[in-house]
BAFI-3210 file (N, C-alpha, C; in Angstrom, 3 decimals, decimal comma, padded with zeros to 6 digits):
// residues 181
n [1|2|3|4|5|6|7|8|9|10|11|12|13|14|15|16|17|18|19|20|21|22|23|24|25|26|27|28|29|30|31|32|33|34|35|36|37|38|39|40|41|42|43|44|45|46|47|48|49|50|51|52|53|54|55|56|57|58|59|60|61|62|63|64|65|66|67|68|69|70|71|72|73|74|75|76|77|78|79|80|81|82|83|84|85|86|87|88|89|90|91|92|93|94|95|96|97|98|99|100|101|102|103|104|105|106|107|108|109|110|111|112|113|114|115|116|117|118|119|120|121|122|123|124|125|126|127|128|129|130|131|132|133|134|135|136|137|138|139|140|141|142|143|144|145|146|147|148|149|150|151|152|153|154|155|156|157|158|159|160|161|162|163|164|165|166|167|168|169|170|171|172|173|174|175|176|177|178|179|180|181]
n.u [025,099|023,905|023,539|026,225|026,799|025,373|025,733|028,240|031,395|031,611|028,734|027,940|029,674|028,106|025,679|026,246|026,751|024,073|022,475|023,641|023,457|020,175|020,100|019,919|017,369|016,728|018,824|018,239|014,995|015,974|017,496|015,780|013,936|012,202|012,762|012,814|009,947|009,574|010,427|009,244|007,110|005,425|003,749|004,245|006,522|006,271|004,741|006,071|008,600|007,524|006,218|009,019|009,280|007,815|008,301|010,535|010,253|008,850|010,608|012,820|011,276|010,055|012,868|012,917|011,180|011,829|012,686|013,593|017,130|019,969|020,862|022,717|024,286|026,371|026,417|023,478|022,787|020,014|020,840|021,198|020,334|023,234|021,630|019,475|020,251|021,240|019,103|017,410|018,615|018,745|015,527|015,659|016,602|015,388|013,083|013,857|013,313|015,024|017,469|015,513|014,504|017,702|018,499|016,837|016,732|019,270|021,531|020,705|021,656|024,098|024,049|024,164|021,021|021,381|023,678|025,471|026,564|024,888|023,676|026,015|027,215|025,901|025,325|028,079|028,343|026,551|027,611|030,047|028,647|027,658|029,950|031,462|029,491|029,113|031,847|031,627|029,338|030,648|032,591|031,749|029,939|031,812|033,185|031,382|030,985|033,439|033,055|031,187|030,967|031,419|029,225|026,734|026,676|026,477|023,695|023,284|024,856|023,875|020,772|021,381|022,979|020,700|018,825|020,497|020,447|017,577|017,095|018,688|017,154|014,747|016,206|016,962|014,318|013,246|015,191|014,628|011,708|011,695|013,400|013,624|012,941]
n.v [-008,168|-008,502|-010,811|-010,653|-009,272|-010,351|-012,703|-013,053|-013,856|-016,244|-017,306|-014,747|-015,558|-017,250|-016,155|-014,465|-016,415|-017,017|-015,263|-014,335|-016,966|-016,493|-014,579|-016,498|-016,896|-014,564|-014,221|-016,507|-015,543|-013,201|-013,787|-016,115|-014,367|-012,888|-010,472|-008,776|-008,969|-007,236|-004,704|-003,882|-003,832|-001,180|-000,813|-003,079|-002,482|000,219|-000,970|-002,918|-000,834|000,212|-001,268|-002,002|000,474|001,543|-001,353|-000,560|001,786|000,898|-000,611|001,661|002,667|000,682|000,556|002,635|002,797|000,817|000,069|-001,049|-002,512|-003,809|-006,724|-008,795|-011,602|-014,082|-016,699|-016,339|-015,951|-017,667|-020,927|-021,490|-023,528|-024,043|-024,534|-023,425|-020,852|-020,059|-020,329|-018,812|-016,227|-016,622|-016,309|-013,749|-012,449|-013,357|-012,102|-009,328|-006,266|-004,692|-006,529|-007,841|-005,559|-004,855|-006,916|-007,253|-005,143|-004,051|-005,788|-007,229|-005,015|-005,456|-007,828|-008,468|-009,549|-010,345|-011,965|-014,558|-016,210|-015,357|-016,858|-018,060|-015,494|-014,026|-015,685|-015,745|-012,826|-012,405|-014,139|-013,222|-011,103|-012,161|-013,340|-010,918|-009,589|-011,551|-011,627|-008,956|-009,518|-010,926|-009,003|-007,137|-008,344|-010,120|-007,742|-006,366|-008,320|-007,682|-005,587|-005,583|-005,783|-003,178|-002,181|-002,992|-002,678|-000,039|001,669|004,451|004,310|002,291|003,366|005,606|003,936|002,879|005,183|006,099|003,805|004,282|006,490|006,202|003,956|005,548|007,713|005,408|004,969|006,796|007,681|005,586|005,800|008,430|006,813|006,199|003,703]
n.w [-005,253|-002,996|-002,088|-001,309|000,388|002,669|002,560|001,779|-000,097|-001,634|-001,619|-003,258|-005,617|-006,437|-007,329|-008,995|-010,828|-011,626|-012,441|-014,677|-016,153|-016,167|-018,707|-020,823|-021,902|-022,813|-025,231|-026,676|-027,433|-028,461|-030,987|-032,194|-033,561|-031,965|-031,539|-034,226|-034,320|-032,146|-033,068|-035,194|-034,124|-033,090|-030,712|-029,339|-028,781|-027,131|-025,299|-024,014|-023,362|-021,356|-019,366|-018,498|-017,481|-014,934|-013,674|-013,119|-011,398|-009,513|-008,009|-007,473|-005,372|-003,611|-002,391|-001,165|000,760|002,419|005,801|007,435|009,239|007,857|008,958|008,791|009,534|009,390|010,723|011,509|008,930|006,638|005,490|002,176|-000,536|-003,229|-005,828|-005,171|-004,913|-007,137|-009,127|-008,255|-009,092|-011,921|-011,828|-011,221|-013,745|-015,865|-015,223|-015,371|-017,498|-018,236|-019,549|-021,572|-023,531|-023,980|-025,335|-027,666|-028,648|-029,191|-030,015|-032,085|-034,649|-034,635|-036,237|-039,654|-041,717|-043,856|-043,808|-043,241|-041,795|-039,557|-037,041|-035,617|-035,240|-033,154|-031,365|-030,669|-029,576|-027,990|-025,790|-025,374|-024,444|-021,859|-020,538|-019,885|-018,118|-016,050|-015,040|-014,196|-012,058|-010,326|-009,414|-008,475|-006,119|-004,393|-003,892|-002,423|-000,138|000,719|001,731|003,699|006,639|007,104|006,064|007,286|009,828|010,301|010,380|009,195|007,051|005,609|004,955|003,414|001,110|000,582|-000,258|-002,810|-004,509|-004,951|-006,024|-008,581|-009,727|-010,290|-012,001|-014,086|-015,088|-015,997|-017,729|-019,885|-020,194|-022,075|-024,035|-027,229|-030,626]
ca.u [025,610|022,590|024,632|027,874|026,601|024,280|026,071|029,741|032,217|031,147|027,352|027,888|029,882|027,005|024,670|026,676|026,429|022,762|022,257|024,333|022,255|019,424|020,390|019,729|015,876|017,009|019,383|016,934|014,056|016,736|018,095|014,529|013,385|011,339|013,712|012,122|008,621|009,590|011,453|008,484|005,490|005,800|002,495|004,654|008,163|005,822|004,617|007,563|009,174|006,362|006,162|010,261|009,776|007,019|009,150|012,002|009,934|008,183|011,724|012,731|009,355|009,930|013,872|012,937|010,274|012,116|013,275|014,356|018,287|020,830|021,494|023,621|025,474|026,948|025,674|022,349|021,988|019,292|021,846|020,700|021,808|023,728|021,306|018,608|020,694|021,181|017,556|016,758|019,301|018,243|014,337|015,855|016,855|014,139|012,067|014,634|013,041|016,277|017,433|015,118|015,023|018,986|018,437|015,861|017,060|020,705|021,843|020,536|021,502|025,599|024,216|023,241|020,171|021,660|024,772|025,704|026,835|024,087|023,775|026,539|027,979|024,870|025,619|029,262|028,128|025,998|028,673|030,630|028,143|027,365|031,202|031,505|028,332|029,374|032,804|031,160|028,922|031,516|033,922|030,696|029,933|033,193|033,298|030,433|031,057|034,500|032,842|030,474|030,831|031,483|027,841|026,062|027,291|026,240|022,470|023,177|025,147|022,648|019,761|022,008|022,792|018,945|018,154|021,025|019,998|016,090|016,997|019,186|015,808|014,296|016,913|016,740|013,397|013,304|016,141|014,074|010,710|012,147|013,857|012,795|013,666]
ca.v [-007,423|-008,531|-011,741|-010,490|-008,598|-011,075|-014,469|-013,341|-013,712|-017,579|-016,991|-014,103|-015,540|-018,185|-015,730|-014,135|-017,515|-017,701|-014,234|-014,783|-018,068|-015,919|-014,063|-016,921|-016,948|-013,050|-014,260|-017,203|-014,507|-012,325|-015,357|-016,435|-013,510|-011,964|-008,786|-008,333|-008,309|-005,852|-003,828|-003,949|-003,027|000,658|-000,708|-003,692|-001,874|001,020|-001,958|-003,241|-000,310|000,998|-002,406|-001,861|001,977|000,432|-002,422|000,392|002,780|-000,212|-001,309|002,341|002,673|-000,260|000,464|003,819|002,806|000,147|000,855|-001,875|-002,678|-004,533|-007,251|-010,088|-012,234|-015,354|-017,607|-016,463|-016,171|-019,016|-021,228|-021,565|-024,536|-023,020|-024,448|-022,712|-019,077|-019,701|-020,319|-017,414|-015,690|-016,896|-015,829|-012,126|-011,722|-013,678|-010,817|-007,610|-005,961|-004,122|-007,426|-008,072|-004,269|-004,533|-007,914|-007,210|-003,657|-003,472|-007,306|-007,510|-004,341|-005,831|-008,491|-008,323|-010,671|-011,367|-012,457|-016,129|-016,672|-014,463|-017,403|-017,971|-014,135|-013,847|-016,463|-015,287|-011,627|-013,231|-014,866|-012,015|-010,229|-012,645|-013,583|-009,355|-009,983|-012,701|-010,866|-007,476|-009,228|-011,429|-007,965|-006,728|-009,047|-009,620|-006,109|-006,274|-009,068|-007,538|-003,967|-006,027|-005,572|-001,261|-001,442|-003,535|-002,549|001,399|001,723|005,557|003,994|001,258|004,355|006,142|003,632|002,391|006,052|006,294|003,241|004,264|007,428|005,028|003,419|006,586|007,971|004,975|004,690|008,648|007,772|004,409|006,228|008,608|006,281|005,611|002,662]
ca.w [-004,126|-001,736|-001,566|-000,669|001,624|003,300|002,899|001,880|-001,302|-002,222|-002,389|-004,440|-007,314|-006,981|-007,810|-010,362|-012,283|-011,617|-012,852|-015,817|-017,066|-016,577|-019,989|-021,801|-022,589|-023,580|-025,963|-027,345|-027,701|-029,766|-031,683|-032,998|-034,524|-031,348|-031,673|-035,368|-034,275|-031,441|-034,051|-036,188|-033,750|-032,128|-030,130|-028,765|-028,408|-026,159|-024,030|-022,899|-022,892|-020,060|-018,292|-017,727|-016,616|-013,818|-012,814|-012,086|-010,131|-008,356|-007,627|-006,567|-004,282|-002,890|-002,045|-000,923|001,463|002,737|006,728|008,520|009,314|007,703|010,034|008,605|010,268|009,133|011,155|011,402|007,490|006,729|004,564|001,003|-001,539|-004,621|-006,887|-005,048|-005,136|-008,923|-009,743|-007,721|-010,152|-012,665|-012,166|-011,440|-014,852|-016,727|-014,665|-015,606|-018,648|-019,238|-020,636|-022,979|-024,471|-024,559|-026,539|-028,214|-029,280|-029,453|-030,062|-033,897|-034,503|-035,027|-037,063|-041,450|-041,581|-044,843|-043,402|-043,918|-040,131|-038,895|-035,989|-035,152|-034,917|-032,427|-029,743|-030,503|-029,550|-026,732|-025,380|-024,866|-022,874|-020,395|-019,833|-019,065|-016,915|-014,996|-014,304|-013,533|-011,126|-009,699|-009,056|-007,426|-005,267|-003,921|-003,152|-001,472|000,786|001,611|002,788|004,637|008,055|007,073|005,995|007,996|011,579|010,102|010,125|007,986|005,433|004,865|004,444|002,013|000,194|-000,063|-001,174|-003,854|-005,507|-005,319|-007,152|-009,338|-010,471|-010,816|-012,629|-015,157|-015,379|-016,852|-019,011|-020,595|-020,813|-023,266|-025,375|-028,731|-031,038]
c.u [024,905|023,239|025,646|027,818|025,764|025,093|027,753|030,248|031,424|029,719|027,346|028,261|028,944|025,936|024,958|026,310|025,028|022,157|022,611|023,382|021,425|019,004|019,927|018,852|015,753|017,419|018,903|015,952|014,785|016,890|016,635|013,749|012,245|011,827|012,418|010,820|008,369|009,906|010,169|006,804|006,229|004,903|003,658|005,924|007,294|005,488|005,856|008,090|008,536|006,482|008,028|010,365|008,761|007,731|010,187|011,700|009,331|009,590|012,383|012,321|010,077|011,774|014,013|012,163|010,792|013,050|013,896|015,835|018,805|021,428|022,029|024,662|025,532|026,380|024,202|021,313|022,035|020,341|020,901|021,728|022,529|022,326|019,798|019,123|020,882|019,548|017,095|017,739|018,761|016,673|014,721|016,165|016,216|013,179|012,753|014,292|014,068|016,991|017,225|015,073|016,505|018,948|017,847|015,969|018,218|021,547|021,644|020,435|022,971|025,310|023,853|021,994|020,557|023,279|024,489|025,934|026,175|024,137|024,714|027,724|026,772|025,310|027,248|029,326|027,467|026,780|029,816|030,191|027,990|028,633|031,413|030,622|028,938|030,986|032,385|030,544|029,893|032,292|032,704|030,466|030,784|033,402|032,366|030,764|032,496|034,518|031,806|030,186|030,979|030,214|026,667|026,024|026,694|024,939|022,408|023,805|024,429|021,351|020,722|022,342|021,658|018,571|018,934|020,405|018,484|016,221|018,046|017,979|014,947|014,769|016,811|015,509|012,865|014,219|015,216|012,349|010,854|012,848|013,185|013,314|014,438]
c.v [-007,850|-009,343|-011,639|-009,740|-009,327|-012,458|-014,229|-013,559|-015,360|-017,278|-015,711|-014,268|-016,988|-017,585|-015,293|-015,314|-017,573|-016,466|-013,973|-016,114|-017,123|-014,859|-014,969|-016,698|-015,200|-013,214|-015,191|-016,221|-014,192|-013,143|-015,589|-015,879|-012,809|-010,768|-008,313|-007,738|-007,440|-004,753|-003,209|-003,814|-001,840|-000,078|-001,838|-003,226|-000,922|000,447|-002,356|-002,058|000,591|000,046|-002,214|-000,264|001,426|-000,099|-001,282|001,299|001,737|-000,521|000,058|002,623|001,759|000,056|001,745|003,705|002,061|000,702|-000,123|-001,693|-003,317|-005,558|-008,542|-010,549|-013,723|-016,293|-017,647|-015,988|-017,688|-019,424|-021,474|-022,560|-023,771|-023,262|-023,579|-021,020|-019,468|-019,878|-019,146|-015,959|-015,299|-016,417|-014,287|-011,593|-012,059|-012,466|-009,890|-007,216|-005,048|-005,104|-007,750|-006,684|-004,244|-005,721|-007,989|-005,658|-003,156|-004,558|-007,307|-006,389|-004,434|-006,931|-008,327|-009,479|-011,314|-011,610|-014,226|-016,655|-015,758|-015,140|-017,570|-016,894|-013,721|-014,580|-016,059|-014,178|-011,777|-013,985|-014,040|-011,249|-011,115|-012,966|-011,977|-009,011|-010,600|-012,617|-009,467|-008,005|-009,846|-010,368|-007,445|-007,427|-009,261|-008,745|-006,193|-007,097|-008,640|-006,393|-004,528|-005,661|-004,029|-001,380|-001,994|-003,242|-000,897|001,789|003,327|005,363|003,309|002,427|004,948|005,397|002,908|003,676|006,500|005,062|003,338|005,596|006,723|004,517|004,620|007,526|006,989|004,811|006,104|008,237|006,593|004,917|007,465|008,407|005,841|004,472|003,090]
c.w [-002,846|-001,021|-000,782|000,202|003,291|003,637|002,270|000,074|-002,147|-003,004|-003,431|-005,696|-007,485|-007,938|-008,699|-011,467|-012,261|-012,264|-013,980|-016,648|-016,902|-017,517|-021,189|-022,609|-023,362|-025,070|-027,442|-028,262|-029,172|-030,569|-032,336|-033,517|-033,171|-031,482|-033,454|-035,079|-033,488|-032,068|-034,887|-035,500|-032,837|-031,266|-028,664|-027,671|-026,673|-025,061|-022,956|-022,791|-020,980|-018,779|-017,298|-016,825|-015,357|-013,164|-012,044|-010,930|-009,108|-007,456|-006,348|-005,630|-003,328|-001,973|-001,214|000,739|002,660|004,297|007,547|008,148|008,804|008,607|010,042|009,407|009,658|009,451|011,445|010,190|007,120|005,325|002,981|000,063|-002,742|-005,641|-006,659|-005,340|-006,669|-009,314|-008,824|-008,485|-011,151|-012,959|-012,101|-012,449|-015,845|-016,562|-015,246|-017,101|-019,024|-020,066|-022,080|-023,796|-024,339|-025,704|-028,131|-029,125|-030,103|-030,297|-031,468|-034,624|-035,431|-036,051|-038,718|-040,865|-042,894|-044,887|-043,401|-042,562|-039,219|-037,636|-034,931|-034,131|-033,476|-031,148|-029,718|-029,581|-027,906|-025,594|-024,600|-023,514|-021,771|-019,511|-019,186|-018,067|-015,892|-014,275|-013,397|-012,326|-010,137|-008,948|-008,044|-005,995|-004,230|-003,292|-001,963|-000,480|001,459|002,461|003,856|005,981|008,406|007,089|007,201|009,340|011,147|009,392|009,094|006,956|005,067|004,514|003,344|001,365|-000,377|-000,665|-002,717|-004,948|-005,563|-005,885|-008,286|-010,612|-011,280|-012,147|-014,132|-015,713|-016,222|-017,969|-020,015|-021,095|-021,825|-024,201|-026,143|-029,274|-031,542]
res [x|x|x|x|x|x|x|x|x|x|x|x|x|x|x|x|x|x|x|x|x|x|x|x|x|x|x|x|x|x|x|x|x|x|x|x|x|x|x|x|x|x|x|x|x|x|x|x|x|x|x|x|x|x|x|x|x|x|x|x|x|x|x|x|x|x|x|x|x|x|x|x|x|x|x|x|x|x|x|x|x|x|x|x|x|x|x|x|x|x|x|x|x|x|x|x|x|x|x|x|x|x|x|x|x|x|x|x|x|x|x|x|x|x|x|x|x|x|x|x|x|x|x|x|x|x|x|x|x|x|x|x|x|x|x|x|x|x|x|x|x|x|x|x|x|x|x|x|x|x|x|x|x|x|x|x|x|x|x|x|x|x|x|x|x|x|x|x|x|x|x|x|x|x|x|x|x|x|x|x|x]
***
């Protein structure tokens, strides 16, 4: 959305793809048996699950605190190459510990381990989500870059919507510190 709000419809379904590869090393992880040994320590599972409630209120905090203006303009957003907005994608979801606890939690969850195409039903399954990813953020984006000039030109919609998504964070970060495995 930051995209499509900042640099328009293009850069956003850049970032969608760059945000989308950044699922992979999720799907890897799951795929090689790291899901098991998360499955199989409470000590580990509690870690990450703590490190992701953190990241969310840090994220809230930080979106909450945050006061300056919205002030995109076209021509004086610094241009960026694609392969730099996808690797900057791409590290945002290597970083997103909702990821790896959906991979790592939910993901081998659909598979038997004594299934015969355990692998392949996995990157099948995998495959899925990131194509519903990489549409969801695409429809996002999009959006965003076509309300553009509503939000940006309206310094109280840009505060309300910085405080909806910092109770957003908050909000998930309550829902993820009382989940169990």
């Amino acid at each position: 959305m930051a995209a499509g709000l900042s640099r328009g419809a293009r850069a956003s379904v850049i970032a969608a793809v760059g945000c989308t590869l950044g699922i992979i090393p999720h799907i890897v992880a799951a795929i090689t048996g790291l899901a098991a040994l998360l499955n199989a320590s409470a000590v580990a599972f509690e870690t990450l699950k703590l490190l992701g409630v953190a990241y969310l209120l840090y994220m809230a905090w930080a979106m909450w605190t945050e006061k300056g203006a919205l002030t995109f303009n076209q021509e004086e957003a610094d241009p960026r190459s694609a392969f730099r907005v996808i690797g900057s994608g791409i590290l945002i979801n290597i970083l997103n510990p909702k990821l790896t606890i959906f991979f790592f939690a939910f993901l081998p969850q659909f598979v038997s381990t004594n299934e015969p195409s355990a692998l392949p039903r996995m990157l099948a399954l995998s495959a899925v989500f990131m194509l519903v990813t990489l549409v969801v953020f695409v429809l996002y984006g999009v959006f965003a870059a076509s309300v553009r000039h509503h939000v940006v030109s309206r310094p109280r919609v840009t505060a309300w919507m910085r405080r909806v998504f910092a109770g957003s964070f908050v909000a998930l970060s309550a829902r993820l510190a009382v989940t169990d495995r």
